[in-house]
C-alpha atoms as one frame of an Amber mdcrd trajectory, in Angstrom:
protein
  34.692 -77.457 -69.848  35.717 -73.994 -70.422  35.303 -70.912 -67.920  32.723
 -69.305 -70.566  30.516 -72.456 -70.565  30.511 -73.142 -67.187  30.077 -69.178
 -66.001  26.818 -69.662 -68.489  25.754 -73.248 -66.849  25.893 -71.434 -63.481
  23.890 -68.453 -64.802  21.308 -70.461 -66.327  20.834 -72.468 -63.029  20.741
 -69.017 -60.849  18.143 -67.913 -63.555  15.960 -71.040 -63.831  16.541 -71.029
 -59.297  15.083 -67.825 -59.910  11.749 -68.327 -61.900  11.352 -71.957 -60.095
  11.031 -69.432 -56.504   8.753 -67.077 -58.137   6.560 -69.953 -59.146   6.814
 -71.550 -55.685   5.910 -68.480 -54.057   2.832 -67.644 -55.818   1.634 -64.653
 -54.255   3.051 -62.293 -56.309   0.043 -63.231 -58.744  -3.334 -61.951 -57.757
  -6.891 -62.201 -59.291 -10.284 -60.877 -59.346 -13.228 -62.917 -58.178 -14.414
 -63.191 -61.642 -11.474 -64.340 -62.576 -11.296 -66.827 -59.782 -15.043 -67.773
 -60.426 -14.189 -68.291 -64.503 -11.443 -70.694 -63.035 -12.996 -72.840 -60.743
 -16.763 -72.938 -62.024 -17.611 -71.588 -58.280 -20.158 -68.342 -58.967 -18.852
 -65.397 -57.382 -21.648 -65.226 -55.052 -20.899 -68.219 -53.578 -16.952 -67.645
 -52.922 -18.369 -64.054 -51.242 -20.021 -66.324 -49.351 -17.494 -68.637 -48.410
 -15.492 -65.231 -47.893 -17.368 -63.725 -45.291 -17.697 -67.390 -43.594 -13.405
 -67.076 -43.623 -12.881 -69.937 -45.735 -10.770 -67.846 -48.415  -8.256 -65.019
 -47.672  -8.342 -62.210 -50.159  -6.089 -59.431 -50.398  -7.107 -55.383 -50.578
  -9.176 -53.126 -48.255 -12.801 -53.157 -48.972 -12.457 -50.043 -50.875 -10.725
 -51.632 -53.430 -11.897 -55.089 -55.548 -10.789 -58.143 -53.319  -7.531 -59.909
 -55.121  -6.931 -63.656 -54.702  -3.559 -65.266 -54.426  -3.554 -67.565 -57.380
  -3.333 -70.533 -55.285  -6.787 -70.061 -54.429  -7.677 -71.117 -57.395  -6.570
 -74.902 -56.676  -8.190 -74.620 -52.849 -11.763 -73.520 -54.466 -11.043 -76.588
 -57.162 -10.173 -78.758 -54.295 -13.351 -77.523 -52.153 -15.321 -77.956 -54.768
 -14.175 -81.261 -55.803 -15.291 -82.601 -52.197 -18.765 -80.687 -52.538 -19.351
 -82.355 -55.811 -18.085 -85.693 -53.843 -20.786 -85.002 -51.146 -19.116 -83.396
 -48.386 -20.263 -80.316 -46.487 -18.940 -76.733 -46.930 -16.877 -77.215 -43.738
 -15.571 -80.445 -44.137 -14.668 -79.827 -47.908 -12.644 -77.152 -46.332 -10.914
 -79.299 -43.628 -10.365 -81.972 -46.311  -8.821 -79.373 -48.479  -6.914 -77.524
 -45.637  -4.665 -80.834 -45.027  -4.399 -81.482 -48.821  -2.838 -77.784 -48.734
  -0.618 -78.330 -46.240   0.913 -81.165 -47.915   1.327 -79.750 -51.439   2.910
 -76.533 -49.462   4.891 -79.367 -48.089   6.056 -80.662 -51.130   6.559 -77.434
 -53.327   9.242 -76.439 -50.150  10.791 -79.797 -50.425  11.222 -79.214 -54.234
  12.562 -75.642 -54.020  14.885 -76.739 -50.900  16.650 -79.551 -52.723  16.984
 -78.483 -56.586  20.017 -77.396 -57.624  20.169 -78.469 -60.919  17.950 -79.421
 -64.035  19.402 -80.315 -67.090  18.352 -82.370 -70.601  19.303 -85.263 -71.629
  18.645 -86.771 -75.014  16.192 -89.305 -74.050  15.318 -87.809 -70.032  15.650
 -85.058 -68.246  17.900 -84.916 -64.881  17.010 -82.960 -61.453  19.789 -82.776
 -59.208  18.004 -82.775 -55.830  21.523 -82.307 -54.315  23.589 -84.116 -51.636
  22.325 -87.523 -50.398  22.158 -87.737 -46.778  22.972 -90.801 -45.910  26.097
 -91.096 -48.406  27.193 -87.146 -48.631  29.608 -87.739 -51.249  26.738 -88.891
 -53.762  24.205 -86.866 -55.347  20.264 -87.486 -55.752  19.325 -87.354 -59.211
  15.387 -87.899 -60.458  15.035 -89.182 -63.825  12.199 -88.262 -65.766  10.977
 -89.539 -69.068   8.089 -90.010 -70.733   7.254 -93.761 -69.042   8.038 -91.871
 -65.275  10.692 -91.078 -62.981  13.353 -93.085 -61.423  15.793 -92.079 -59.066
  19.834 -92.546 -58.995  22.891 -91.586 -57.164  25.984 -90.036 -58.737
């Protein structure tokens, strides 16, 4: 491979390292409660509601409109979800709080171990970098259209 190609390769992984971060760490996109309402079917006097009662965190001073992180939108959709299901306010938030916890989990776990994505003609490869037990291998995830499949390289 020449130096051009592979000086590109390495750019395009910094770059792609670079939006996959901003999209990991979501709080550099805020909303409005109508906004958040509109995207979770929740009325806006209800998540006031469930502001005051400190199951949401907004952002702003009460001068200015309250902002939501746009992560809230999947914990009001998750809240929700259990209310529709049945369950109270508070243990729709509990329920949701672990669920939370475990997708923050996972979008770390992601973010920690990339370090390369790159097409194939029939998949596409993740490099989730250095197997542990066997450090001379790598982890590679496998995804096509039928699901994913793991190898080491």
């Amino acid at each position: 491979m020449d130096e051009e190609l592979k000086s590109r390769k390495v750019n395009e992984l910094v770059d792609f390292q670079h939006i996959i971060h901003s999209m990991v760490g979501d709080d550099n996109v805020l909303i409005g409660i109508s906004d958040l309402s509109d995207a979770t079917g929740v009325s806006q006097t209800q998540l006031r509601y469930w502001l005051e009662k400190g199951y949401l965190k907004s952002h702003g001073t009460a001068k200015k409109k309250k902002k939501f992180i746009y992560g809230t939108v999947f914990f009001v959709r998750m809240i929700k979800k259990y209310q529709d299901e049945g369950f109270t306010l508070a243990s729709a938030v509990e329920h949701t709080k672990r669920h939370s916890t475990m997708i923050k989990a996972i979008k770390k776990m992601v973010f920690d171990r990339l370090e390369n994505v790159q097409e194939e003609e029939k998949c596409t490869l993740i490099d989730l970098g250095v197997f542990d037990p066997q450090e001379n291998k790598h982890l590679f995830a496998s995804v096509t259209e039928n699901g994913t499949k793991f190898e080491l390289h």
